[in-house]
TORMAR-651075 format. One line per field, with one value per residue (C-alpha): x, y, z; residue number from 1. Coordinates in nm, 4 decimals. Example, Ala and Ser with C-alpha at 12.3 -4.5 7.8 and 13.67 -1.06 7.14 Angstrom:
2
X [1.2300  1.3670] $
Y [-0.4500  -0.1060] $
Z [0.7800  0.7140] $
num [1  2] $
REM end
This chain:
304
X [11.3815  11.1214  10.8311  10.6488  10.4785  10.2555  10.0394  9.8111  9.6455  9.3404  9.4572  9.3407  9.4086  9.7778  9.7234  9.5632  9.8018  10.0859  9.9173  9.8200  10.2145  10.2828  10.0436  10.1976  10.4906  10.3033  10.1856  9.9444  9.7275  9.4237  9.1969  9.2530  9.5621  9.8354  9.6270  9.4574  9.2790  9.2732  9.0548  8.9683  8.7064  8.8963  9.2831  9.3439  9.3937  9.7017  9.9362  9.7911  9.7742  10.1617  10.2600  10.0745  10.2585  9.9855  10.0189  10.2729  10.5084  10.5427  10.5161  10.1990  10.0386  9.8941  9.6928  9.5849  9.2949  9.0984  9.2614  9.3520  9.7133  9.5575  9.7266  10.0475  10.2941  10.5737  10.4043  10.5736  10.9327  11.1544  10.8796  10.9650  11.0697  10.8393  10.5708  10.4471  10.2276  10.0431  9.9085  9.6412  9.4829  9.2675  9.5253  9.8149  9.8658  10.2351  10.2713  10.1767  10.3839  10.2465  10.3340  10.6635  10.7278  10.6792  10.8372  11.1471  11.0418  10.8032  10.7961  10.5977  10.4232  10.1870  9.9632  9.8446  9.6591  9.7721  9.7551  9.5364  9.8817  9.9722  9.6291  9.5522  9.9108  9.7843  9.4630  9.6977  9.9329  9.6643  9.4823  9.7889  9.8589  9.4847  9.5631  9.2956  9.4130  9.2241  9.3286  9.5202  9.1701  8.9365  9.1777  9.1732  8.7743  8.8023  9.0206  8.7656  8.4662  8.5998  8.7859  9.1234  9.0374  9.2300  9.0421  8.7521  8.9516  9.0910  8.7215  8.5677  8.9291  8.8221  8.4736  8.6253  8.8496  8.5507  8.3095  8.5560  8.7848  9.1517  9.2702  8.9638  8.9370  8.7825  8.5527  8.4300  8.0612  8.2177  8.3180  8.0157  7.8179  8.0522  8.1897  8.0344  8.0548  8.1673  7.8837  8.1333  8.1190  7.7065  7.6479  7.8894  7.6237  7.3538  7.5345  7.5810  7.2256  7.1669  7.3816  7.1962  6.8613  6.7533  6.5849  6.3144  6.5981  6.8013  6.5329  6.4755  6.8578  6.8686  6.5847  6.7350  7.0853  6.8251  6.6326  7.0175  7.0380  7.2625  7.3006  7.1009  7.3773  7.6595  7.5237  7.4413  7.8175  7.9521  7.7462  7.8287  8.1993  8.1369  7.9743  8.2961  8.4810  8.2857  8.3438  8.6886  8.7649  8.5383  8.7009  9.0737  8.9922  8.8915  9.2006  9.3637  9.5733  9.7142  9.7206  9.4091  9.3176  9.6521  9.6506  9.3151  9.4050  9.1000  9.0928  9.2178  8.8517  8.6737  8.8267  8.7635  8.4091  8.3775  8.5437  8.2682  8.0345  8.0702  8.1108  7.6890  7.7059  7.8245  8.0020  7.7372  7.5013  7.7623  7.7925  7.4340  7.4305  7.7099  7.4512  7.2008  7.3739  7.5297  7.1365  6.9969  7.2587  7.2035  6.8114  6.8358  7.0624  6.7818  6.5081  6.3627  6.3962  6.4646  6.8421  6.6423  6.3579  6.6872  6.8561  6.5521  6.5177  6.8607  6.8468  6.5484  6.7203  7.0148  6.8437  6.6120] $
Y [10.9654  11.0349  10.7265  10.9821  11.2622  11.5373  11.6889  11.9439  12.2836  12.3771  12.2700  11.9164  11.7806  11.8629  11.6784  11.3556  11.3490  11.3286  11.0452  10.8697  10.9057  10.6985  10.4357  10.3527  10.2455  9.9023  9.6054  9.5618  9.7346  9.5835  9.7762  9.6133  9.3747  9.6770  9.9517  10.0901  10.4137  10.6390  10.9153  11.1086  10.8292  10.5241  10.7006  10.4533  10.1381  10.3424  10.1527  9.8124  9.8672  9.9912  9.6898  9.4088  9.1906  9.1510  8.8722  9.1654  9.1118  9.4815  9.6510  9.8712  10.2430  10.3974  10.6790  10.9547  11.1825  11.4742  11.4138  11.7899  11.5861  11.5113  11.1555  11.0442  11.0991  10.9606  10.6622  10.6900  10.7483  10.5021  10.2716  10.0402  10.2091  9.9711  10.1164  10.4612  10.6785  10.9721  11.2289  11.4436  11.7674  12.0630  12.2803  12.3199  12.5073  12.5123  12.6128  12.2772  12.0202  11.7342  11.9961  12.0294  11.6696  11.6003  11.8208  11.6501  11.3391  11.3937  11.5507  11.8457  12.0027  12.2611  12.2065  12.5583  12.6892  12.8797  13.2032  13.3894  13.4351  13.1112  12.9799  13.2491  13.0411  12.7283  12.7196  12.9209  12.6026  12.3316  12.5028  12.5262  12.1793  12.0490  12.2244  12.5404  12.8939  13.1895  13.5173  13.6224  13.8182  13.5277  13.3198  13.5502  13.5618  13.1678  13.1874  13.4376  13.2495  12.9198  13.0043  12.8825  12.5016  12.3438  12.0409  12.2403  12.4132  12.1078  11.9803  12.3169  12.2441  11.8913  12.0222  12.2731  11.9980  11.8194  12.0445  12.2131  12.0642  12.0979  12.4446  12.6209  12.9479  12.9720  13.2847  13.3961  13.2854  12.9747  13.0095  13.0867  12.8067  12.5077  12.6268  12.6040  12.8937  12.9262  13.0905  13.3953  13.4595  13.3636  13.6244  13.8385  13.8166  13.8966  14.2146  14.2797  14.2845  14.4908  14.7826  14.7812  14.8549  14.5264  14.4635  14.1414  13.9339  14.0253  13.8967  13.5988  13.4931  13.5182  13.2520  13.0413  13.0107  12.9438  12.6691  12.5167  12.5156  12.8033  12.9405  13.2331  13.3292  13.2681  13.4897  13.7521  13.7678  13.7353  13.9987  14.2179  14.1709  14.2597  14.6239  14.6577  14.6371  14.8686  15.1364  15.0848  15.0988  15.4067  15.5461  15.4987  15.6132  15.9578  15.9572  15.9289  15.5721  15.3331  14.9800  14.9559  14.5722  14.5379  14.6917  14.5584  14.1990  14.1061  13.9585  14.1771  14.0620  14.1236  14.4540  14.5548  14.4905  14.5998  14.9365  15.0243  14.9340  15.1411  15.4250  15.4153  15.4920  15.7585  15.6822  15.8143  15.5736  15.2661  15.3597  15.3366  15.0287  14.8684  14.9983  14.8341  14.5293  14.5940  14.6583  14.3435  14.1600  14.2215  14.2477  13.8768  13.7894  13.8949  13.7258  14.0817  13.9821  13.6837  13.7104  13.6861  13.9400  14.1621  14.0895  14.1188  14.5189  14.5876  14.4536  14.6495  14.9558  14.8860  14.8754  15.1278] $
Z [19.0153  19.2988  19.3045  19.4857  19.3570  19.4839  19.2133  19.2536  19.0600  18.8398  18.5469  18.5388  18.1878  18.2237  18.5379  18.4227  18.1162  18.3671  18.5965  18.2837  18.1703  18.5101  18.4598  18.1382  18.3367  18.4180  18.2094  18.4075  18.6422  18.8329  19.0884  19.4357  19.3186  19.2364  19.1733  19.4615  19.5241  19.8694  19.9789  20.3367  20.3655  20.3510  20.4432  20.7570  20.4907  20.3642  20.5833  20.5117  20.1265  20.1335  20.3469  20.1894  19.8919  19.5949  19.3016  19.1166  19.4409  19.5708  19.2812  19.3121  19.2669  19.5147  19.4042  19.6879  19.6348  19.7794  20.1532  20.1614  20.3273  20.6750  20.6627  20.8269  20.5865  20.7588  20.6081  20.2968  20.4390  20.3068  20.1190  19.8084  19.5496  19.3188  19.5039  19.3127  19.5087  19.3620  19.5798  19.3856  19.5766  19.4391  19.5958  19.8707  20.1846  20.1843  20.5180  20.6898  20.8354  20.5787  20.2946  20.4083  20.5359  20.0984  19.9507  20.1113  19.9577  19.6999  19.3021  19.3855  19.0605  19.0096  18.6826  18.6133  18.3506  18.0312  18.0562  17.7979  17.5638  17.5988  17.5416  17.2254  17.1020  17.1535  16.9726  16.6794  16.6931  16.6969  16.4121  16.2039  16.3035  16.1579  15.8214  15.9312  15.8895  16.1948  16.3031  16.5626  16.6582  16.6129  16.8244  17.0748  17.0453  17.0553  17.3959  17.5305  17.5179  17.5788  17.8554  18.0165  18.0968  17.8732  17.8264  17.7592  17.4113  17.3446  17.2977  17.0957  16.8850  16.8005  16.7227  16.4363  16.2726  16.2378  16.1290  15.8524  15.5556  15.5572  15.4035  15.5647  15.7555  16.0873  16.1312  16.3910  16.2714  16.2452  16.6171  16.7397  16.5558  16.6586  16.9677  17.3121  17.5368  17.8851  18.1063  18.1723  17.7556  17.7922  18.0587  17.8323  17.5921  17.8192  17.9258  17.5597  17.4996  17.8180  17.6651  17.3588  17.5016  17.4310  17.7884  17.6246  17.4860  17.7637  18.0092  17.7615  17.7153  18.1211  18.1643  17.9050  18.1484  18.4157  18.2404  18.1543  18.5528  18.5856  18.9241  18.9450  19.2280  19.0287  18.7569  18.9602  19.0599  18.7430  18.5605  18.8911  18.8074  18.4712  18.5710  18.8249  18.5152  18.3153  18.5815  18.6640  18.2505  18.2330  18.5095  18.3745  18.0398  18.1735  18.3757  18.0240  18.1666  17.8904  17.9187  18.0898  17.9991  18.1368  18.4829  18.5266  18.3955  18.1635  17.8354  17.5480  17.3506  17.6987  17.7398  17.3744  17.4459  17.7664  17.6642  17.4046  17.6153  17.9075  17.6343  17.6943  18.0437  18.2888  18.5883  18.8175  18.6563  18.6885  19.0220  19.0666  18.9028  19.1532  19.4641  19.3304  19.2870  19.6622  19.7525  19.6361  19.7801  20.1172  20.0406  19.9733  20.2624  20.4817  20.2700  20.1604  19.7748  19.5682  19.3385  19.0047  19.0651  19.1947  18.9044  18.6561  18.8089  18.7191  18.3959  18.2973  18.5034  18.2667  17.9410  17.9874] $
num [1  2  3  4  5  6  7  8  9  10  11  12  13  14  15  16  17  18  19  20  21  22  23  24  25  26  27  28  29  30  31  32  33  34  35  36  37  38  39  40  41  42  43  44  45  46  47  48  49  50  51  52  53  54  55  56  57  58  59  60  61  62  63  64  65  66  67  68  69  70  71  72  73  74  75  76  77  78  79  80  81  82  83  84  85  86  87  88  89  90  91  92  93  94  95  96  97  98  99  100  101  102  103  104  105  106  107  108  109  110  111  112  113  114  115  116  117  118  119  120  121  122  123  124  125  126  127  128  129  130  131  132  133  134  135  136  137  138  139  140  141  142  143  144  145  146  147  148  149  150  151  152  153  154  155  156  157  158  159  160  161  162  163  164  165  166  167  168  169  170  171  172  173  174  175  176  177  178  179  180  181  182  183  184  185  186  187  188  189  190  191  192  193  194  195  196  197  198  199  200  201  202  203  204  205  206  207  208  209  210  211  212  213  214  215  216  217  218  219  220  221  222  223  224  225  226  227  228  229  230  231  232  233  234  235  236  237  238  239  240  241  242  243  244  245  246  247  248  249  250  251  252  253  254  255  256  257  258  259  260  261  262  263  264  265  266  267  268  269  270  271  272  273  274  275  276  277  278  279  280  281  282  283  284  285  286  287  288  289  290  291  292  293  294  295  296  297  298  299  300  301  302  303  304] $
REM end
């Protein structure tokens, strides 16, 4: 067994679950005696700290963070095998010495995260497991709007055991009064509201993500990807393809949606749309227009 290990990914509960697992492997652990953190800032005490004897004798863990593996890793050839080191990193470029160097030496995992099957089974398992019955449809409206962090459904899952008695059904009312939703599923609403000619709440429900700090940016790109998608399924549909959600990867729910609502739009004016969006963009770039007046025009553009 490997007492080094190089774990990286976006799925950081899986992650911390598995670091956690480790730590459990010591009586005792005290910051600074035989627990000791590294980052990029203080990386040059790595030698020291694996070199130095503490009160535990050698036994230690060394936990590496955020250093993107610009350290000498030769460092950790041949150390004590009561010394544990844990390299954690956002992500990997596996074609770089250090990477390589590791993997020699090193547990290399990837935590990814479910995808939306295996997430749609998870909250069905988890349910079942709480003594609360829900569709395969509401899970899969659950999944959508809570998104693929699996902390994050892990959290809204907590929230329904709580809220409802053993034996219970979960609804999607139910849903969408306990859960919290993802900004992706809030701009979803937004859009929803758009396509039903709703342009005042749509304008209203956009200044409430504002006032929750939202990135105006980071809407704008979001709610652009959205109208990509509402063109590309428009597009497919009257090419007469099957499995659309499919070649396009979204979200059964999402496509479901997104399918009925580009049913109110040609594709000349979804192309227009995508200009405008392409317009504002570079309008903005060049400090000609601000992102939400840009975004406020298309809205009403939208809805009108």
């Amino acid at each position: 067994m490997s007492n080094i290990y190089l774990f990286y990914g976006e799925e950081k509960y899986d992650l911390e679950q598995r670091v956690e697992k480790i730590k459990k492997d010591f009586t005792n652990l005290e910051v600074g005696l035989n627990l000791f953190y590294i980052n990029k800032e203080n990386i040059d005490e790595l030698e020291s700290v694996l070199q130095g004897v503490t009160f535990f004798g050698t036994q230690k863990l060394i936990i590496i963070k955020d250093t993107n593996l610009k350290f000498n890793v030769e460092l950790l050839n041949g150390i004590d095998e009561e010394i544990i080191v844990i390299i954690i990193e956002d992500s990997v470029d596996k074609r770089i010495t250090e990477y390589k160097k590791l993997s020699k030496m090193a547990e290399c995992v990837e935590f990814k995260h479910m995808d939306q099957k295996q997430m749609v089974e998870y909250i069905l398992t988890i349910l079942k497991k709480c003594s609360l019955n829900i569709s395969l449809e509401n899970a899969q409206y659950m999944q959508s709007i809570c998104g693929e962090d699996k902390a994050n459904v892990i959290n809204e899952l907590q929230k329904l055991s709580i809220y409802l008695n053993q034996g219970n059904t979960v609804t999607k009312e139910t849903i969408d009064l306990v859960c919290s939703k993802t900004l992706n599923a809030k701009i979803f609403d937004v859009l929803s509201l758009i396509v039903n000619k709703k342009t005042k709440q749509s304008l209203v429900k956009l200044d409430e993500l504002l006032q929750q700090k939202e990135p105006i940016v980071k809407i704008y790109i979001m709610l652009y990807k959205q109208i990509k998608q509402m063109y590309m399924i428009k597009y497919l549909k009257q090419k007469g393809e099957s499995d659309i959600a499919k070649k396009l990867s979204i979200h059964p729910f999402v496509y479901k949606n997104l399918s009925k609502s580009c049913d109110y739009y040609t594709l000349k004016k979804l192309k227009s749309i995508i200009y405008d969006f392409d317009e504002y963009d570079e309008k903005t770039k060049l400090g000609e227009m601000d992102f939400e007046i840009g975004l406020k025009k298309i809205i009403c553009k939208m809805a009108s």
